[in-house]
C-alpha positions as CSV (number, residue, x, y, z in Angstrom):
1,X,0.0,0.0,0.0
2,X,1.6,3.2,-0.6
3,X,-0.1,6.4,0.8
4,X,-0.9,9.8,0.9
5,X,0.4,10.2,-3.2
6,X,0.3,13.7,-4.3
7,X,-1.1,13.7,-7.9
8,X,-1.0,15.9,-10.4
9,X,-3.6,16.5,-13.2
10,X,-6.5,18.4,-14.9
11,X,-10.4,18.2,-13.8
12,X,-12.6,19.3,-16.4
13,X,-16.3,19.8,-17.0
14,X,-17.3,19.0,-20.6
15,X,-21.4,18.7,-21.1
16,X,-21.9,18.7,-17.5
17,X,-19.9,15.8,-16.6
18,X,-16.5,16.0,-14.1
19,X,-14.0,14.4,-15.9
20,X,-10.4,14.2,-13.7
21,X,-7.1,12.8,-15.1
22,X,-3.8,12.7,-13.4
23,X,-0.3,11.0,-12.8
24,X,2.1,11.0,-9.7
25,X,5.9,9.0,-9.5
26,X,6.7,6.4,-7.0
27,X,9.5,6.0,-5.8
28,X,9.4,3.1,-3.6
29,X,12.5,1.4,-1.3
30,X,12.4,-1.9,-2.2
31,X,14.3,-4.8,0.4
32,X,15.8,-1.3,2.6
33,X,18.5,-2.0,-0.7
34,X,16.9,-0.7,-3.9
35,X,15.0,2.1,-5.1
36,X,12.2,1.3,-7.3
37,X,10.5,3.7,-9.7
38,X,6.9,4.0,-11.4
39,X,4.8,6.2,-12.7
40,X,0.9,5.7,-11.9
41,X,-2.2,6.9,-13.6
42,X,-5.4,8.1,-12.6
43,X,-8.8,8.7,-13.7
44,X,-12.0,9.4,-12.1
45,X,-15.1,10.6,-14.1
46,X,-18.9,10.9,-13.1
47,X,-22.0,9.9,-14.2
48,X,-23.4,12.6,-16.7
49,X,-26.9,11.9,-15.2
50,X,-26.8,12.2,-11.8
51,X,-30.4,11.8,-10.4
52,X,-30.4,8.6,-12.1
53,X,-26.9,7.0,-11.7
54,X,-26.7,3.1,-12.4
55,X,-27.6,0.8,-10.1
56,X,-24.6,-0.7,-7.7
57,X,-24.0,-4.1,-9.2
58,X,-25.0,-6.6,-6.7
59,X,-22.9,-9.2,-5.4
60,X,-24.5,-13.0,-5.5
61,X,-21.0,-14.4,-5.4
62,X,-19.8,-16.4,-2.3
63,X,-16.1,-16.0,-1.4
64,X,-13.6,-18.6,-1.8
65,X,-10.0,-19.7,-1.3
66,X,-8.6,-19.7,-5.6
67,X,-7.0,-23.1,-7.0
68,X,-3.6,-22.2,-8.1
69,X,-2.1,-23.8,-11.1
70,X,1.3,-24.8,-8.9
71,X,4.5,-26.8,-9.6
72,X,2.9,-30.1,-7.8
73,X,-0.6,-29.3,-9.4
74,X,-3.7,-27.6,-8.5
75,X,-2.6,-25.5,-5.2
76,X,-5.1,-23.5,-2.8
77,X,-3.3,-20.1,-2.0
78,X,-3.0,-20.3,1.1
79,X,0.2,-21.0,3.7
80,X,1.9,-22.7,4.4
81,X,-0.1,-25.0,2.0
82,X,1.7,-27.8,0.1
83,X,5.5,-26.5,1.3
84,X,4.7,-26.9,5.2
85,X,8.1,-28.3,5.4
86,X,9.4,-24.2,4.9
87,X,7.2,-23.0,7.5
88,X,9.1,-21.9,10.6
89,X,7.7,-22.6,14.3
90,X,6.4,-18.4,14.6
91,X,5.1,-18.3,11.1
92,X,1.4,-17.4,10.9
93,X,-1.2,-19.0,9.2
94,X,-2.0,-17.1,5.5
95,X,-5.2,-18.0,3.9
96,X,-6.1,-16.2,0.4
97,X,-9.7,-15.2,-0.1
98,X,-11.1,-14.2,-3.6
99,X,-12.6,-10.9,-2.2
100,X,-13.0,-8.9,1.2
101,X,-14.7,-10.9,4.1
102,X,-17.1,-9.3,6.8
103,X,-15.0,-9.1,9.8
104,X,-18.0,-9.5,12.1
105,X,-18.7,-13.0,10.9
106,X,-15.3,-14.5,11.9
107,X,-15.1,-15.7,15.5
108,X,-12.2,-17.9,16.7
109,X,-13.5,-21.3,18.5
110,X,-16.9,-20.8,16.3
111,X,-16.8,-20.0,12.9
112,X,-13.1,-20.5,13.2
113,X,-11.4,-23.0,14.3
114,X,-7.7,-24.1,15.0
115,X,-7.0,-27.3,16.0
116,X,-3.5,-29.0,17.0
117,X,-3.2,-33.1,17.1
118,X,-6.9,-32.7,17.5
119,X,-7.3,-30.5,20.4
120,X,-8.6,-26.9,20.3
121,X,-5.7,-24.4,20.2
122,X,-5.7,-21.0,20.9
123,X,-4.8,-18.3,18.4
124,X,-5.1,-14.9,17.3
125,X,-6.3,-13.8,13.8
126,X,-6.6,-10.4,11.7
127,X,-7.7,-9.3,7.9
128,X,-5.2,-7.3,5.9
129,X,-7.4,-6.7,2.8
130,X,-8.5,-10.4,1.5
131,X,-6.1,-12.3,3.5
132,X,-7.2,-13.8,6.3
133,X,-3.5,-14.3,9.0
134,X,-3.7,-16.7,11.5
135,X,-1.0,-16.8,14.5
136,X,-1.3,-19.5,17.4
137,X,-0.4,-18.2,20.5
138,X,2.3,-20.7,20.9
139,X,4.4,-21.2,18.1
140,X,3.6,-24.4,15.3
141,X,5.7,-27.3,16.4
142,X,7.0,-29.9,14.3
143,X,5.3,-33.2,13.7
144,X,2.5,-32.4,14.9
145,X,-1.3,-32.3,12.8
146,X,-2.8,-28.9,12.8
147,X,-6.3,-28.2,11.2
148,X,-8.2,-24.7,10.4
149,X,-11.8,-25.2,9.9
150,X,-14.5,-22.4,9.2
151,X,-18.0,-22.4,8.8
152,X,-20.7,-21.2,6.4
153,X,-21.7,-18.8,8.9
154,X,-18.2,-16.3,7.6
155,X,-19.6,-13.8,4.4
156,X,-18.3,-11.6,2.3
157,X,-19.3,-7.7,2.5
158,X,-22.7,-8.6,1.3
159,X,-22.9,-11.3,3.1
160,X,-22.7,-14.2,0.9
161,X,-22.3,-17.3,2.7
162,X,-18.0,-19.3,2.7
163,X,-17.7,-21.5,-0.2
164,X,-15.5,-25.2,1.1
165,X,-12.8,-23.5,2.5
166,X,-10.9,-26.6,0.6
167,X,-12.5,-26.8,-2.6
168,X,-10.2,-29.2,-4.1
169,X,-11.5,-31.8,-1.3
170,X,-14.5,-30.5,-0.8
171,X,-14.8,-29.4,2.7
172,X,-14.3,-27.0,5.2
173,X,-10.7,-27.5,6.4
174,X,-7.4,-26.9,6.2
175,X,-4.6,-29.2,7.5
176,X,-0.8,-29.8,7.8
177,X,2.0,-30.6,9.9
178,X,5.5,-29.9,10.0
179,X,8.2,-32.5,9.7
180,X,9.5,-34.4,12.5
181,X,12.4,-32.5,14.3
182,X,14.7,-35.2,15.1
183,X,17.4,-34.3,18.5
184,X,20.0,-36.5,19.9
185,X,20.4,-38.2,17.0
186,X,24.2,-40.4,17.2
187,X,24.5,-40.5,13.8
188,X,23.2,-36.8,12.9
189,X,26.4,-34.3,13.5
190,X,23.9,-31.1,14.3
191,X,25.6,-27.9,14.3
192,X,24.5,-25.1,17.1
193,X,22.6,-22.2,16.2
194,X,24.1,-19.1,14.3
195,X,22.5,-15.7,13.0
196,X,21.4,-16.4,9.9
197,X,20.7,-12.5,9.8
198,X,21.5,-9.3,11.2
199,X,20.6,-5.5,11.1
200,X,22.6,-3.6,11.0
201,X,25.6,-5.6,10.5
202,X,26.8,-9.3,9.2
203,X,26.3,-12.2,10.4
204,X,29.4,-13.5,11.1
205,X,32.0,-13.0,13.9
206,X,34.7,-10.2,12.7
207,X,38.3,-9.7,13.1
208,X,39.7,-7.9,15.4
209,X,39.7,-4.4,14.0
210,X,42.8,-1.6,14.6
211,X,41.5,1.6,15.4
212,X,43.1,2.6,12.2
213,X,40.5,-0.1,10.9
214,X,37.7,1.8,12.7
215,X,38.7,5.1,11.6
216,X,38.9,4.5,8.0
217,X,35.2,3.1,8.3
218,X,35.4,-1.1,8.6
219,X,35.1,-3.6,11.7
220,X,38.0,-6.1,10.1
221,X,36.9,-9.1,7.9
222,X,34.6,-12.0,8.7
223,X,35.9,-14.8,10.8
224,X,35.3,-18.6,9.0
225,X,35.3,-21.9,10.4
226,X,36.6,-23.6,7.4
227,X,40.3,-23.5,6.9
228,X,40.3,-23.2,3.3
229,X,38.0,-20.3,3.4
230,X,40.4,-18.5,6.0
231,X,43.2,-18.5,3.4
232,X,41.3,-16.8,0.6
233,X,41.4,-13.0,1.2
234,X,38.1,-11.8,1.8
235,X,36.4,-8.2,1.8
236,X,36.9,-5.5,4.9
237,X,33.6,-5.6,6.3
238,X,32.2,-1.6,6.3
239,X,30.6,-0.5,9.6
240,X,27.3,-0.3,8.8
241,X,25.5,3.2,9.4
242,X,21.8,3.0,11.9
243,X,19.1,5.1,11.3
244,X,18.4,6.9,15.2
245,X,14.8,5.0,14.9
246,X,15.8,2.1,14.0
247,X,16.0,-1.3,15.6
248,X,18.2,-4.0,15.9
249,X,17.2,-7.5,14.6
250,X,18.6,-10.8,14.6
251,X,17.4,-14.2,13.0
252,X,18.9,-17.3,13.9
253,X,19.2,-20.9,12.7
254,X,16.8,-23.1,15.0
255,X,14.2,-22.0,18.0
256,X,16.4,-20.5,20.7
257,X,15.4,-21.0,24.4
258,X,14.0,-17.6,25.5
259,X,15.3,-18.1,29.3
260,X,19.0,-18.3,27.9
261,X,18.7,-15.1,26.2
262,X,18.9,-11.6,28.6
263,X,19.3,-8.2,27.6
264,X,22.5,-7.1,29.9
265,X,24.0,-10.9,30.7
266,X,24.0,-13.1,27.8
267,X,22.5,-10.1,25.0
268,X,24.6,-7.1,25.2
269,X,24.0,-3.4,23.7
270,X,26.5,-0.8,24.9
271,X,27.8,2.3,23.8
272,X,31.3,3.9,24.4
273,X,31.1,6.7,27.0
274,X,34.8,8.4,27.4
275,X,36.7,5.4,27.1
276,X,34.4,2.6,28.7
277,X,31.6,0.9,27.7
278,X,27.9,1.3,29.5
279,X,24.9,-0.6,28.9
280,X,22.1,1.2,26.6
281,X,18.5,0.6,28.4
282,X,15.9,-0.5,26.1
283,X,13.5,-3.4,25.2
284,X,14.0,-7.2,24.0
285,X,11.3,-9.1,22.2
286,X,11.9,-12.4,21.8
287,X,10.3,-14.9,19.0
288,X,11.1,-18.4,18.3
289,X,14.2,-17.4,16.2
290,X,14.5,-14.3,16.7
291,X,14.8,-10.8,18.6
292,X,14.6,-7.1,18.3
293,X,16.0,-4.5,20.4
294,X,14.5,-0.8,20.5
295,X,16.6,1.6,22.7
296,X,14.4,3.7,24.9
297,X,16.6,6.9,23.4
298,X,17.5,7.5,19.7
299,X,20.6,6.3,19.2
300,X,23.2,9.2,19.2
């Protein structure tokens, strides 16, 4: 959604009719790496007879989820659907609807439902547009059968009745399960969990860095595990400018236990005050695999 564009254009009155054309240009960041750019149309013009405007069509088609035409076949959009083996324990629940529903009509534990290995599990749910998101209050785990069902009594905005929420089955639920996560395996060489992602910043340990290094603008070069890699020169890694609003984020490998991660002992944000280094207060959240840290001040 992109909001509050400023438009430019010409609205004319030609045999008693409002006629409005214009044009703005987006300029959208794309990924926080890449600027996008667009130019979008508009055009709005009214009915020349306005005391007897057509009728509003009128709606007499009940919402479904669409059949995709997928890789494995006919897909329903919805997630995480035929690839439950990418979901991540934290993921929501995405379900695809062919228009707008009536928010009024959806009501968790009655027109929908959520179970997990057949018991009722609690969960939260919103609408952004025609998606329905569902999130379980405790995150999905793995192997383990989980089942949406909804019933006839959820409409659209004119308050056509739900189609089969599965119509290539032909009823009204949704299932799938995770794969089986498989620990203490003797024959399975696990590694530990690493940050797979990091802002601002890489996700790797660096080099110790002179304060030349620092000076010049990078925080040394990335420290690797594998020997061969560690004789290949690799890039200085820059330090990586913040915005003051911005938070910092960081995605790991696996679930982490959230009683082995706190802000001050294990999870440390300090800032250099004449020569020493004090701890900036501010606030953790912690998700299955990952966290966020928002300092109560800007940063400076």
């Amino acid at each position: 959604n992109l909001m509050h564009l400023e438009l430019v254009g010409t609205g004319l009155i030609e045999d008693g009719q409002l006629n409005t054309d214009a044009i703005t240009i987006v300029e959208p960041r794309v990924l926080g790496v890449d600027n996008a750019y667009g130019v979008l149309s508009f055009r709005m013009e009214s009915y020349q007879d306005q005391e007897n405007a057509p009728l509003k069509p009128f709606d007499t088609v009940s919402p479904f989820v669409p059949v995709l035409d997928g890789d494995n076949g006919m897909e329903l959009s919805w997630q995480p659907g035929n690839v439950a083996d990418r979901m991540e324990p934290g993921d929501p629940i995405i379900i695809h609807f062919n228009e707008v529903l009536e928010k009024e009509t959806i009501v968790a534990g009655e027109s929908l439902m959520l179970t997990k290995g057949g018991a009722q599990e609690p969960f939260s749910w919103k609408l952004d547009g025609s998606a329905l998101i569902i999130t379980p209050d405790a995150p999905v785990e793995y192997g383990v059968e989980y089942v949406i069902t909804t019933t006839p009594d959820i409409t659209d905005l004119e308050g056509n009745p739900l189609q089969m929420l599965d119509t290539l089955e032909g009823d009204n639920s949704l299932d799938f399960s995770l794969p089986e996560y498989v620990v203490n395996d003797p024959d399975d060489v696990r590694r530990g969990p690493f940050a797979a992602t990091v802002y601002p910043g890489f996700p790797c340990a660096s080099s110790n860095a002179s304060q030349a290094e620092i000076d010049a603008g990078t925080q040394g070069v990335c420290i690797s595990s594998n020997e061969e890699s560690a004789q290949v020169e690799v890039d200085e890694l820059p330090i990586v400018d913040l915005p003051a609003n911005r938070s910092i984020r960081v995605r790991f490998s696996q679930n982490m236990d959230p009683a082995t991660i706190l802000l001050g002992d294990t999870f440390l944000v300090q800032k250099d005050e004449g020569g020493s280094w004090v701890d900036v207060e501010g606030e953790l959240v912690l998700d299955p695999r990952a966290l966020t840290f928002t300092p109560e001040q800007a940063w400076e």
